[in-house]
VEXDREN-2710 file (C-alpha; in Angstrom, 1 decimal):
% VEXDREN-2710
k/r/px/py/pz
1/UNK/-34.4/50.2/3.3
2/UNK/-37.2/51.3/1.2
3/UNK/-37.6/49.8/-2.0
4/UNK/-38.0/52.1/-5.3
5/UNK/-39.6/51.4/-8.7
6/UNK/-38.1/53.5/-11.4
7/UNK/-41.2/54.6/-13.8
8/UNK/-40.3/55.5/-17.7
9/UNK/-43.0/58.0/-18.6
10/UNK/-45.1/60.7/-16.6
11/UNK/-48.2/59.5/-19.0
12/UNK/-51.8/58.0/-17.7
13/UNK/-50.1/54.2/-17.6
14/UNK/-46.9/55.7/-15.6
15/UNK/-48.7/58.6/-13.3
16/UNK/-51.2/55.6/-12.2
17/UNK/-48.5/53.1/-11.7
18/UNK/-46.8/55.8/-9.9
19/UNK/-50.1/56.6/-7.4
20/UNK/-51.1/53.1/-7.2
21/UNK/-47.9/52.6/-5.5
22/UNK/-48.0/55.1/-2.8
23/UNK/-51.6/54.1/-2.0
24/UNK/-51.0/50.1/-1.9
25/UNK/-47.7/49.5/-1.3
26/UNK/-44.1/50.7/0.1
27/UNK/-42.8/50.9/-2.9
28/UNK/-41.4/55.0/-4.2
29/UNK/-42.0/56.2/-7.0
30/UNK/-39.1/57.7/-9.3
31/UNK/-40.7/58.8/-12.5
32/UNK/-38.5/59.9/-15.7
33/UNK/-40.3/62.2/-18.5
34/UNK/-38.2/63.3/-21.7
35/UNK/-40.3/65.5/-22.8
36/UNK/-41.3/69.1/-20.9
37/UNK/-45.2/67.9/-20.5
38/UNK/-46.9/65.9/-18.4
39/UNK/-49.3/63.4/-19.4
40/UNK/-48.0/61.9/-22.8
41/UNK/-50.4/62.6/-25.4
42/UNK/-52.9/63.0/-23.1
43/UNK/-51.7/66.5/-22.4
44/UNK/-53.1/69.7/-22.7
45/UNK/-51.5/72.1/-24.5
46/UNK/-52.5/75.7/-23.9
47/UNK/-52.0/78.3/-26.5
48/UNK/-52.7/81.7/-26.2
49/UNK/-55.2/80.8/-23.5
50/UNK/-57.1/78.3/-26.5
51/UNK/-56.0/74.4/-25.3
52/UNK/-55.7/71.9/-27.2
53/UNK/-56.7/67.8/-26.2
54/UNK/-54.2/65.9/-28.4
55/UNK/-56.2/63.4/-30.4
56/UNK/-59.3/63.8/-28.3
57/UNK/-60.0/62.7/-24.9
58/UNK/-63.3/61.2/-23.8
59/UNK/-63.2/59.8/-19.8
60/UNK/-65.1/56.7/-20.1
61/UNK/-64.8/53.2/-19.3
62/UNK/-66.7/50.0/-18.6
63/UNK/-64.2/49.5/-15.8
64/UNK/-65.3/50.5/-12.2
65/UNK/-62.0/51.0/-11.0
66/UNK/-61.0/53.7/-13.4
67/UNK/-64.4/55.3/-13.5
68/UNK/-63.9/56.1/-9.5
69/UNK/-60.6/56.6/-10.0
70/UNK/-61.0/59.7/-11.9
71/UNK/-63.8/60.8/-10.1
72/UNK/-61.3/60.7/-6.9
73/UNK/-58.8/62.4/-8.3
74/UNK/-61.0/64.9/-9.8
75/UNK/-64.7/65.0/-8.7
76/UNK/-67.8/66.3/-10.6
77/UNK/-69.2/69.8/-10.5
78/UNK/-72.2/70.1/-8.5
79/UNK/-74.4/70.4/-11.7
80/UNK/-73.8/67.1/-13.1
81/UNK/-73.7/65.5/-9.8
82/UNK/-77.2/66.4/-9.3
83/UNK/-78.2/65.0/-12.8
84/UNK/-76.1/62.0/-12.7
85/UNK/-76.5/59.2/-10.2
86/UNK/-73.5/57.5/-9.9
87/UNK/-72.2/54.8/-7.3
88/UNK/-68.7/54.6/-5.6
89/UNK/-66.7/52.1/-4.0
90/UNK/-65.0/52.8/-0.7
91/UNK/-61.5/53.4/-1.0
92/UNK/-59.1/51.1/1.1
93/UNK/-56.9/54.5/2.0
94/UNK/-58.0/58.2/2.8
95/UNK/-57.3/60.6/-0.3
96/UNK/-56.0/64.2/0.9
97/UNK/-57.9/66.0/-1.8
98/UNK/-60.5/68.6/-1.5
99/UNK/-64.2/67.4/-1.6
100/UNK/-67.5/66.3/-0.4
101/UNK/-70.2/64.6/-0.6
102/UNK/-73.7/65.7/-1.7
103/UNK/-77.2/64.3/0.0
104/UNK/-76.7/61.7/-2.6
105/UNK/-73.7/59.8/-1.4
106/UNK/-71.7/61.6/-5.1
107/UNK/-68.0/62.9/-4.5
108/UNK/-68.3/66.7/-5.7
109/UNK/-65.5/68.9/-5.8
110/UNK/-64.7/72.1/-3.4
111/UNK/-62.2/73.6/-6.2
112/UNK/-64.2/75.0/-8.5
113/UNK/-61.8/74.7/-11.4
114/UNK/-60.5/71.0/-10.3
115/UNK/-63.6/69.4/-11.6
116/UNK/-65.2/67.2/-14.1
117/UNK/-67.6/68.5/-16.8
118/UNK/-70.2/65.3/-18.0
119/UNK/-70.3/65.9/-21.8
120/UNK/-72.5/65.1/-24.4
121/UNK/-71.1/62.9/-26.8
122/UNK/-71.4/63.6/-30.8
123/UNK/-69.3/62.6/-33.6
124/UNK/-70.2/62.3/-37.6
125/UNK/-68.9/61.2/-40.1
126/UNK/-68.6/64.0/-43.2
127/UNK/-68.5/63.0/-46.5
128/UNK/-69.7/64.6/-49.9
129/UNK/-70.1/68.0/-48.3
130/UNK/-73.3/65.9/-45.7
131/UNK/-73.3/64.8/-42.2
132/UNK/-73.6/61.0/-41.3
133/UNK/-74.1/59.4/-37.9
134/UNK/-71.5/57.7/-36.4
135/UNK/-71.3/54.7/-36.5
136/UNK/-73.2/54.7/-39.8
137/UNK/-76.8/53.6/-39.6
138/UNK/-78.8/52.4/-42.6
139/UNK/-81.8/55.0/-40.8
140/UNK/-84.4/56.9/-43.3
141/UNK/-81.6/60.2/-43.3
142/UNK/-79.0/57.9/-44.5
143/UNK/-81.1/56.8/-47.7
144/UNK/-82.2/60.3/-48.2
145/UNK/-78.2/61.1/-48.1
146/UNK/-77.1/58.5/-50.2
147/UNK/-80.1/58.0/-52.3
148/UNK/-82.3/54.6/-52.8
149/UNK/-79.5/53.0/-55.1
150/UNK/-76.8/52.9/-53.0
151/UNK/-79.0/51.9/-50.0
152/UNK/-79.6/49.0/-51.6
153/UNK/-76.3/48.1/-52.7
154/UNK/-75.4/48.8/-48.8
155/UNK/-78.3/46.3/-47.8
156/UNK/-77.6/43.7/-49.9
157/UNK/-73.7/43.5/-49.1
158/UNK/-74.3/43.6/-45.5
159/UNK/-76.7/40.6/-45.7
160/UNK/-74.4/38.8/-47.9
161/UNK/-71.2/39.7/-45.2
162/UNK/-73.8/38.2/-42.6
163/UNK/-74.6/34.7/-43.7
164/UNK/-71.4/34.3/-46.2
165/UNK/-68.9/36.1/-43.7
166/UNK/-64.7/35.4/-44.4
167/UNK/-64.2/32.9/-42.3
168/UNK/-60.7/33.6/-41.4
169/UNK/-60.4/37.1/-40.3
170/UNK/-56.6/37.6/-40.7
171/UNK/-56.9/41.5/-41.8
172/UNK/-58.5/44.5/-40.8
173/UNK/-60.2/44.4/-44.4
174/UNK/-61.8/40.9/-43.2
175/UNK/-62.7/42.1/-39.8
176/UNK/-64.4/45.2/-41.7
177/UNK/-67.0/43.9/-44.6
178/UNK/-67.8/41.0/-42.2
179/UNK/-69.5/43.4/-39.6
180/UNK/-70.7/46.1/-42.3
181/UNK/-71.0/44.8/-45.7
182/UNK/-68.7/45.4/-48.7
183/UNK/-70.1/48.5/-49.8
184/UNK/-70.4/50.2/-46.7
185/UNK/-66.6/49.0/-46.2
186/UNK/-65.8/50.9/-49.9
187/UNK/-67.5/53.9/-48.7
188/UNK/-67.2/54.9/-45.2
189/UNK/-64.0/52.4/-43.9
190/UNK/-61.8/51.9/-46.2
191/UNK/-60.2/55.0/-47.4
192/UNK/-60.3/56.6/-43.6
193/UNK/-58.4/53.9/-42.1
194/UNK/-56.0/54.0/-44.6
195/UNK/-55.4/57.5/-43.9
196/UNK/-54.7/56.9/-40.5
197/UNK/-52.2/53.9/-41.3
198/UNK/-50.7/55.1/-44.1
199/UNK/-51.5/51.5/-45.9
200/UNK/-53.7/48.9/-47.5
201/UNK/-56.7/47.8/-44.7
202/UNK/-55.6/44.1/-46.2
203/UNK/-52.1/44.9/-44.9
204/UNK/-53.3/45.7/-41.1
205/UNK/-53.9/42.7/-38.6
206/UNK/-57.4/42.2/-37.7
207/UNK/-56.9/42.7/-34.3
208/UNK/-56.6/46.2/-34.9
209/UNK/-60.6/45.8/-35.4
210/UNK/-60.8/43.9/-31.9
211/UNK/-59.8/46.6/-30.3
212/UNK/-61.0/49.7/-31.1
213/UNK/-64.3/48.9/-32.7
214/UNK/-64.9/45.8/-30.8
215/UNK/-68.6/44.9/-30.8
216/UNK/-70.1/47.8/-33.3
217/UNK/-71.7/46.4/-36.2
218/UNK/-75.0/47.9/-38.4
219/UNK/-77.2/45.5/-35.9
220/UNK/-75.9/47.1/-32.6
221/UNK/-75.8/50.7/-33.8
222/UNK/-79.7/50.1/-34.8
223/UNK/-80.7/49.0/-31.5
224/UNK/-78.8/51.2/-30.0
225/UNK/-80.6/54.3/-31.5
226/UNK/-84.0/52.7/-31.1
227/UNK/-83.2/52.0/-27.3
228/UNK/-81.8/55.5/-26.9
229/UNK/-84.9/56.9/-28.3
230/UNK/-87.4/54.7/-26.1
231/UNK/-85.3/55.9/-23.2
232/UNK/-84.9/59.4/-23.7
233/UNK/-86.9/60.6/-20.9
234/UNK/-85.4/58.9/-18.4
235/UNK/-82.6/59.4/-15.9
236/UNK/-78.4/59.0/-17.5
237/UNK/-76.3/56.6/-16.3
238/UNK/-72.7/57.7/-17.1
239/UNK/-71.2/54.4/-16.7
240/UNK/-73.8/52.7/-19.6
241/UNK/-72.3/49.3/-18.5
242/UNK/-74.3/48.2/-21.3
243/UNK/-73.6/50.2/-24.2
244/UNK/-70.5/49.7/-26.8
245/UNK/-68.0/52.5/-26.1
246/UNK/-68.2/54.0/-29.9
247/UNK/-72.3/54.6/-28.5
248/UNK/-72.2/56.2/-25.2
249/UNK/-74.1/59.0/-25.3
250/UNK/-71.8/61.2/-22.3
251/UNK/-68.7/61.1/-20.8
252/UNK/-66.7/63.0/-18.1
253/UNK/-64.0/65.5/-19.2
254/UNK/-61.7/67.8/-17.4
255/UNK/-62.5/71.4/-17.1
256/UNK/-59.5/72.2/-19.1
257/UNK/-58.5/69.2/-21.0
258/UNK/-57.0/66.0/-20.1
259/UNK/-53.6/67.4/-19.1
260/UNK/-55.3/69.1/-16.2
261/UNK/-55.9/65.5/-14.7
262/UNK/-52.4/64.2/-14.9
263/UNK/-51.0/67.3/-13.9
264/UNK/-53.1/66.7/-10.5
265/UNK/-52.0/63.2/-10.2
266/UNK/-48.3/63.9/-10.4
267/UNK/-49.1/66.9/-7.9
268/UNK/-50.3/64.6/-5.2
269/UNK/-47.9/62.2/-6.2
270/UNK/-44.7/64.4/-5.9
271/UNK/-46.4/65.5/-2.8
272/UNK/-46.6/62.1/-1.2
273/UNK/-42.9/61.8/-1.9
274/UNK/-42.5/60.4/-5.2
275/UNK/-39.6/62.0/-7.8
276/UNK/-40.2/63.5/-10.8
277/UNK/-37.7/64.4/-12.8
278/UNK/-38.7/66.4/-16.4
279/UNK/-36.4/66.0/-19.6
280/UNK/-34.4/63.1/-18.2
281/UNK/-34.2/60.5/-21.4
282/UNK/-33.6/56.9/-20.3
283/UNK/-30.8/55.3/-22.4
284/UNK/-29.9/52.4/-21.0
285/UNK/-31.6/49.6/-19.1
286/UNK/-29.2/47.7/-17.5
287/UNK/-29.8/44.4/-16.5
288/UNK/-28.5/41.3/-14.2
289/UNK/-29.4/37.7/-15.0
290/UNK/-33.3/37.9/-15.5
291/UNK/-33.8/41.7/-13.5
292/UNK/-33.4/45.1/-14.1
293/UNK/-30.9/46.3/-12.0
294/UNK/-30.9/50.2/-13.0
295/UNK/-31.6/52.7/-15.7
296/UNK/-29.2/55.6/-17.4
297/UNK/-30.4/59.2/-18.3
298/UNK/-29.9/61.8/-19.6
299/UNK/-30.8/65.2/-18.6
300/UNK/-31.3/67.2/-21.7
301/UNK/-31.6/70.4/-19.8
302/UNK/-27.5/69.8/-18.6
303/UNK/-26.5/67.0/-20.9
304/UNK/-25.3/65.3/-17.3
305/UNK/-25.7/61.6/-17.0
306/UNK/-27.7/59.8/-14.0
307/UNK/-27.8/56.5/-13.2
308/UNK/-31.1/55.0/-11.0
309/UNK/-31.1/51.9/-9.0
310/UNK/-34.4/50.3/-8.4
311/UNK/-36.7/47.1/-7.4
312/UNK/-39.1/47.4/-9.8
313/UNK/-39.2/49.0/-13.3
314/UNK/-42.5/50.1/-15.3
315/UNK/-41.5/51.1/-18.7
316/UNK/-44.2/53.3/-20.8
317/UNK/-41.8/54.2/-23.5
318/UNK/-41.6/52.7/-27.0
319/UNK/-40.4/48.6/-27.2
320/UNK/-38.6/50.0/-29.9
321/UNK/-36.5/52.0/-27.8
322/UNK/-36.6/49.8/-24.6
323/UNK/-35.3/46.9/-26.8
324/UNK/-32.7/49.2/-28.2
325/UNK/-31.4/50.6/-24.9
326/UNK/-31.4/46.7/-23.1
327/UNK/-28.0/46.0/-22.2
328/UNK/-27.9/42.7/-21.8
329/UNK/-27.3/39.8/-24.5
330/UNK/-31.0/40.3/-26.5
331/UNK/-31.5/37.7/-29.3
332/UNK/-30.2/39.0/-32.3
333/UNK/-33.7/38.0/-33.8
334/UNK/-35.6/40.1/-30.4
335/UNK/-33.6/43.2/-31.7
336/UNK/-34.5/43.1/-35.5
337/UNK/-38.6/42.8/-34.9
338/UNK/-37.9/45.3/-32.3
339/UNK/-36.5/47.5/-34.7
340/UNK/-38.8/46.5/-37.2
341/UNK/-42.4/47.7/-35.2
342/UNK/-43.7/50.5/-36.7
343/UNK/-45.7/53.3/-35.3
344/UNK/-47.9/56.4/-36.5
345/UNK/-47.2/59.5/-36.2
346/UNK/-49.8/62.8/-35.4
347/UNK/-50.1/66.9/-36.2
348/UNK/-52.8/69.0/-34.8
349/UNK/-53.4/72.6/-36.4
350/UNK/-55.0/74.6/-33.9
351/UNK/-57.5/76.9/-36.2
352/UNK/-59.1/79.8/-34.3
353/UNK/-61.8/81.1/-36.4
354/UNK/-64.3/83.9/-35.9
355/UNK/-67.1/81.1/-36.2
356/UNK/-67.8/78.1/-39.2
357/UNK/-69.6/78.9/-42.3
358/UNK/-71.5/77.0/-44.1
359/UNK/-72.2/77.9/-48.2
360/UNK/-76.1/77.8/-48.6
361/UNK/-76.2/75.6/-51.6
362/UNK/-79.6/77.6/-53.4
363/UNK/-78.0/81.2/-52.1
364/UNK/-74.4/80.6/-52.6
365/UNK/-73.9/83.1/-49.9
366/UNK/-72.0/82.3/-46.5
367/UNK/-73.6/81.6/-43.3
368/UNK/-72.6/80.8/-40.0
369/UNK/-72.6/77.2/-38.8
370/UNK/-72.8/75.7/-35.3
371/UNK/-72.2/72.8/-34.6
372/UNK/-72.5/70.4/-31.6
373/UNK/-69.9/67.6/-32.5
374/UNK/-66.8/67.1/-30.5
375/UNK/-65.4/64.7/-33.4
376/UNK/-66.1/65.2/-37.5
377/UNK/-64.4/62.6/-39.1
378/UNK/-63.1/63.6/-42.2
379/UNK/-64.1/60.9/-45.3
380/UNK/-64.0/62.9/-48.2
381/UNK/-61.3/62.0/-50.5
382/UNK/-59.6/64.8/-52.2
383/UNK/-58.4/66.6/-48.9
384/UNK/-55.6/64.9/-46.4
385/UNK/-56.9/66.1/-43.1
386/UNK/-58.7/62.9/-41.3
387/UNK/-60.9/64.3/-38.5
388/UNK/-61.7/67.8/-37.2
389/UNK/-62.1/68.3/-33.1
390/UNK/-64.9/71.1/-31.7
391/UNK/-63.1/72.0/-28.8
392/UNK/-65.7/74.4/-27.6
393/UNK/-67.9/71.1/-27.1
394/UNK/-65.5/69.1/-25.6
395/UNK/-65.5/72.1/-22.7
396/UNK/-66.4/76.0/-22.6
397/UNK/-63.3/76.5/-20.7
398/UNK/-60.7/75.1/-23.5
399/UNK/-61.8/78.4/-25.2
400/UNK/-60.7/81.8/-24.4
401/UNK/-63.2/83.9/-26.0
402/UNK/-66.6/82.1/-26.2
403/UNK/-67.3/83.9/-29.2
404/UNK/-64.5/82.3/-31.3
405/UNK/-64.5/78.6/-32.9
406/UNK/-61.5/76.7/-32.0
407/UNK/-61.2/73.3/-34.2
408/UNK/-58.7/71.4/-34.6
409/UNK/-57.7/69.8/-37.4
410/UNK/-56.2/66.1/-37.2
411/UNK/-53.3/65.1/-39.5
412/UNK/-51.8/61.7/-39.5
413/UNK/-48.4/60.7/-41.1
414/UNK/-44.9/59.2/-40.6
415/UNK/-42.2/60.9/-39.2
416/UNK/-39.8/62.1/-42.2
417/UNK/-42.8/61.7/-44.9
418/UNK/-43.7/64.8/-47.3
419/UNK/-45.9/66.0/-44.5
420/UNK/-44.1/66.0/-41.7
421/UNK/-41.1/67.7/-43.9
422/UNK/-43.2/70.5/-44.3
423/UNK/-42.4/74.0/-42.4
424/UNK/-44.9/74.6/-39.8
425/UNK/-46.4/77.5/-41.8
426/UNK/-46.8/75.3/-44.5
427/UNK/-48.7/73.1/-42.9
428/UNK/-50.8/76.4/-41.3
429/UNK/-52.0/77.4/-44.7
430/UNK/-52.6/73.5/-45.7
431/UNK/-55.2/73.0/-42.7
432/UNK/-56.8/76.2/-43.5
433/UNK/-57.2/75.4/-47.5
434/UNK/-58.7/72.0/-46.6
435/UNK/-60.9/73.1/-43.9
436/UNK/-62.1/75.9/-46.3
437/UNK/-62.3/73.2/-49.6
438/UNK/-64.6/71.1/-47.7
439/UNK/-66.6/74.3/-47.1
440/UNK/-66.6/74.4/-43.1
441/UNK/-65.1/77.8/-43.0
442/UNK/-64.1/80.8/-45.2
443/UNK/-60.7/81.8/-45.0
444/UNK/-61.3/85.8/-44.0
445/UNK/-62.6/84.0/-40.6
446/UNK/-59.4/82.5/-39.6
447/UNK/-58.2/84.5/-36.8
448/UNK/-54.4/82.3/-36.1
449/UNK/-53.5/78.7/-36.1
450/UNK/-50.7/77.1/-34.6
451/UNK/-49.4/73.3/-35.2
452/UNK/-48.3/70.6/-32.8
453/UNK/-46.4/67.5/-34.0
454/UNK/-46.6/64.0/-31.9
455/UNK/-44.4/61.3/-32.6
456/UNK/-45.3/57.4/-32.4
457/UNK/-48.6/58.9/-31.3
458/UNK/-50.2/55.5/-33.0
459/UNK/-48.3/52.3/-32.4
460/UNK/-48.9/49.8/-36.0
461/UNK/-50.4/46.7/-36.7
462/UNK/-48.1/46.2/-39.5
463/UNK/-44.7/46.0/-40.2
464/UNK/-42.9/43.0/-37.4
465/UNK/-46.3/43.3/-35.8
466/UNK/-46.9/39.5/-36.6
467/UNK/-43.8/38.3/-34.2
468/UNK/-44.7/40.7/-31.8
469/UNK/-45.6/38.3/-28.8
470/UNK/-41.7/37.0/-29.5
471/UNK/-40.8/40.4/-27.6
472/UNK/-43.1/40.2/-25.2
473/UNK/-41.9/36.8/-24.2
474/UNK/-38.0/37.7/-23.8
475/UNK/-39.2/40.7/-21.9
476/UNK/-41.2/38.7/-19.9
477/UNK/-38.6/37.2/-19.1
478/UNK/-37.1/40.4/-16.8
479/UNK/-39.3/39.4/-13.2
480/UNK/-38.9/43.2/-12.2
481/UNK/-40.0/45.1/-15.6
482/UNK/-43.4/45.8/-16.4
483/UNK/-44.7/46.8/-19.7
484/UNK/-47.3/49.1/-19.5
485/UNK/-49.3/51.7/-21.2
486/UNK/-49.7/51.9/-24.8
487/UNK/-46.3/52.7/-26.4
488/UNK/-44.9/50.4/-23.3
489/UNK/-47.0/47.6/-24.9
490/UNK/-46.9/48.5/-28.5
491/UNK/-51.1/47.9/-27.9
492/UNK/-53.3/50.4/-29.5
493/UNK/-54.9/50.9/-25.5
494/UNK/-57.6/53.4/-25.0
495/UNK/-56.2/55.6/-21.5
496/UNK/-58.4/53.4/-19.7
497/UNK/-56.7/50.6/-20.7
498/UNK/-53.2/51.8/-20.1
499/UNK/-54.2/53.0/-16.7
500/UNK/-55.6/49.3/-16.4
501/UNK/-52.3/47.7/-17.3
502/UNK/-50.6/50.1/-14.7
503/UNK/-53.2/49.0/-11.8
504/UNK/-52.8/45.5/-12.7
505/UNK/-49.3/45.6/-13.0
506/UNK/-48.9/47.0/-8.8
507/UNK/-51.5/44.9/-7.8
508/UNK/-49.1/41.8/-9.0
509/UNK/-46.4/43.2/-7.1
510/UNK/-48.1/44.1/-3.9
511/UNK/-49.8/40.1/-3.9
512/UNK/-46.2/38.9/-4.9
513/UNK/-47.3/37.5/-8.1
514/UNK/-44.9/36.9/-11.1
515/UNK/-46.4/36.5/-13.9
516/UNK/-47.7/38.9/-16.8
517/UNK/-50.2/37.5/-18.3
518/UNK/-53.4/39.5/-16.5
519/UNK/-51.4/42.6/-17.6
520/UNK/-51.6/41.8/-21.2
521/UNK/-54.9/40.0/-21.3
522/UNK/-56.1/43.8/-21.0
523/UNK/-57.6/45.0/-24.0
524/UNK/-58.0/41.9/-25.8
525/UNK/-61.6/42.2/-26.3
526/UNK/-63.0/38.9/-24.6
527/UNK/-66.5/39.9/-26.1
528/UNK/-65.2/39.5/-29.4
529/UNK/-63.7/36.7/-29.2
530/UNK/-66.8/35.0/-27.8
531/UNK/-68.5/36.7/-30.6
532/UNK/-66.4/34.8/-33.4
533/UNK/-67.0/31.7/-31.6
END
């Protein structure tokens, strides 16, 4: 009989576990997605013909495997494939998708609208009404920005942080003013972050920092600039194996969004035979001795009940809920820092304006602004909105009329909180105050808006955080259930990584191997611990 894995989640980590398992192995894929969407919060949400990339998308990674993995799924357009040079790795097992190769060896695709667009990367940082790189630099438009005082103030701090670092980097707050200085901490860190958390950076673990800005520091970003200017001329590389990820200077995207991808891959997974059943909820795991023996559902469209046998399990949906929904005898102890994680939760206002303005400071009159960023992240302190998304730069196609500018405009918050309380039209006319009081736009340009709200889009470094690894241990513990993905690992995981985790995870089962532990060590940021040694 043919054995089945029963997949939690029609995201990146469970769509890859899902076609990693028809292309090595057996195994069948029966996938399980609450929601009406595919691909998690990497999903595209089209409105009105203007989509929207939840939280922002960029397709890189230092990882081969994934780079080619996209690329496979959904090839470059013959534009970028003539500029880029980019190498690929045979794959063990024909791929029944359309494409070809060029003169120079590079997969390009046949579909004209299946393809991937390479994108120039740009994000700054906006603060008192001005545009700063990102990651800050302490370059000659900084100073002129900042002015020659609080240069020096930066200077000074960051050589202090240098040879008088903490020494014992137990919070975010640590991890912070030892790579950048105090002052550049207080002015350009601190109150972000704690927009996006919701707390104190002293209350966040510093692992946080590990992992999603790893190896950046003012040193790198320096170098980084000077090598990018002595290389100009020459020929891209989109992999830049050798660049930190906040630095790359491209990436690939989807012609229309990240959602286009993932609704691919589960087409050519449901095509190879896998299941996929939409807005079935998974309430209980059931369990024998030390294996998962089957999962309940629900389908929300008929309120019916389903139960699904398996021989493996890949679970993608908060350990909050997964612990919850065990039935088996859990640890009284398990179930409390289960119930005790925390998460962060996300609302995008789609704005659709007739273009930016920009308030010429000697005129006072209003003038058009374009802009090239795909990210603006939002430091001033008297507005809540924490970063602004071009979509027009992430792709001409998640636009419907060229001629309009469609931003969106990044809220984060707790489920329940004052914000989140807040009628939907409430929170229209917010966004388009605050994107007008930080003088980016002028209200008679706004043209509609609509709001999206995503739950435990962010899972915290706070809260039970600290016993976490006593959960992962008793899960463990289950030889047929694989955490993956980042809500299935409570891991703050780029899509790389949570495809990664997925990968791993079938390549344990198809070698027979037991253990966990090369699942997890994903993401832990070897470099930086290394660094610290």
């Amino acid at each position: 009989m043919q054995k089945k894995a029963i997949i939690i989640g029609a995201g990146p980590a469970g769509l890859t576990a899902a076609y990693e398992l028809l292309q090595r192995t057996d195994v069948m894929p029966v996938i399980l997605e609450k929601s009406t969407d595919i691909g998690g919060i990497s999903k595209t949400v089209n409105y009105k013909g203007n989509r929207i990339d939840i939280g922002g998308h960029r397709f890189f990674s230092k990882s081969d495997r994934v780079m080619d993995w996209w690329m496979t799924v959904m090839p470059l357009d013959k534009e970028a494939a003539e500029i880029f040079t980019i190498s690929y790795q045979q794959k063990t097992r024909e791929v029944k998708i359309p494409q070809k190769k060029n003169d120079s060896d590079t997969l390009v695709a046949e579909n004209p609208d299946l393809i991937m667009l390479v994108r120039k990367r740009l994000s700054r940082i906006y603060f008192l009404h001005k545009f700063f790189t990102y990651p800050i630099q302490l370059s000659v438009d900084t100073l002129r920005k900042l002015g020659i005082i609080t240069t020096i103030s930066i200077m000074i701090s960051y050589l202090q942080a240098q040879a008088f670092p903490r020494k014992n980097e137990k919070t975010l707050e640590d991890f912070m003013i030892n790579r950048f200085g105090k002052t550049l901490y207080n002015l350009f860190f601190k109150h972000y972050t704690e927009k996006v958390w919701g707390v104190p950076c002293n209350e966040i673990s510093a692992e946080w920092g590990a992992q999603r800005i790893k190896g950046i520091s003012i040193g790198k970003a320096i170098a980084h600039a000077a090598k990018s200017a002595w290389n100009a001329s020459k020929p891209k590389d989109i992999k830049q194996k050798n660049v930190e990820t906040s630095l790359i200077e491209q990436f690939l995207y989807p012609k229309h969004g990240p959602g286009q991808l993932w609704e691919e891959v589960a087409h050519q997974v449901t095509s190879q035979g896998a299941t996929l059943l939409m807005q079935h909820d998974v309430a209980r795991i059931i369990t024998s001795g030390n294996r998962v023996t089957a999962v309940e559902a629900i389908d929300r469209t008929t309120g019916a009940t389903i139960l699904l046998e398996g021989d493996y399990f890949f679970s993608t949906m908060p350990v909050q809920e997964l612990v919850a929904g065990l039935q088996a005898n859990v640890p009284k102890d398990i179930r409390e820092i289960a119930a005790g994680l925390q998460y962060r939760d996300f609302i995008t206002i789609g704005i659709l304006l007739k273009n930016l303005s920009w308030q010429n400071a000697r005129t006072g009159a209003y003038e058009a602004l374009s802009l090239k960023d795909t990210w603006i992240y939002i430091q001033e302190k008297d507005v809540k909105v924490g970063r602004l998304q071009l979509f027009n730069n992430w792709s001409p196609y998640m636009v419907k009329d060229p001629d309009t500018t469609w931003v969106g405009m990044e809220y984060f918050c707790n489920k329940g909180d004052d914000f989140w309380a807040l009628s939907d039209e409430e929170i229209r006319q917010t966004a388009i105050k605050e994107l007008c009081q930080i003088g980016l736009a002028r209200t008679e340009d706004v043209l509609d808006a609509t709001v999206l709200r995503m739950e435990k889009t962010y899972p915290a470094y706070f809260g039970t955080y600290n016993r976490f690894d006593e959960v992962r241990n008793y899960i463990d513990t289950f030889e047929n259930l694989f955490l993956v993905g980042r809500n299935g690992m409570h891991k703050y995981n780029n899509s790389d990584h949570s495809m990664l985790t997925a990968m791993v995870a079938v390549d344990n089962i198809a070698a027979g191997i037991k253990t966990k532990g090369n699942i997890w060590s994903i993401n832990t940021e070897q470099e930086y611990h290394e660094e610290k040694k």
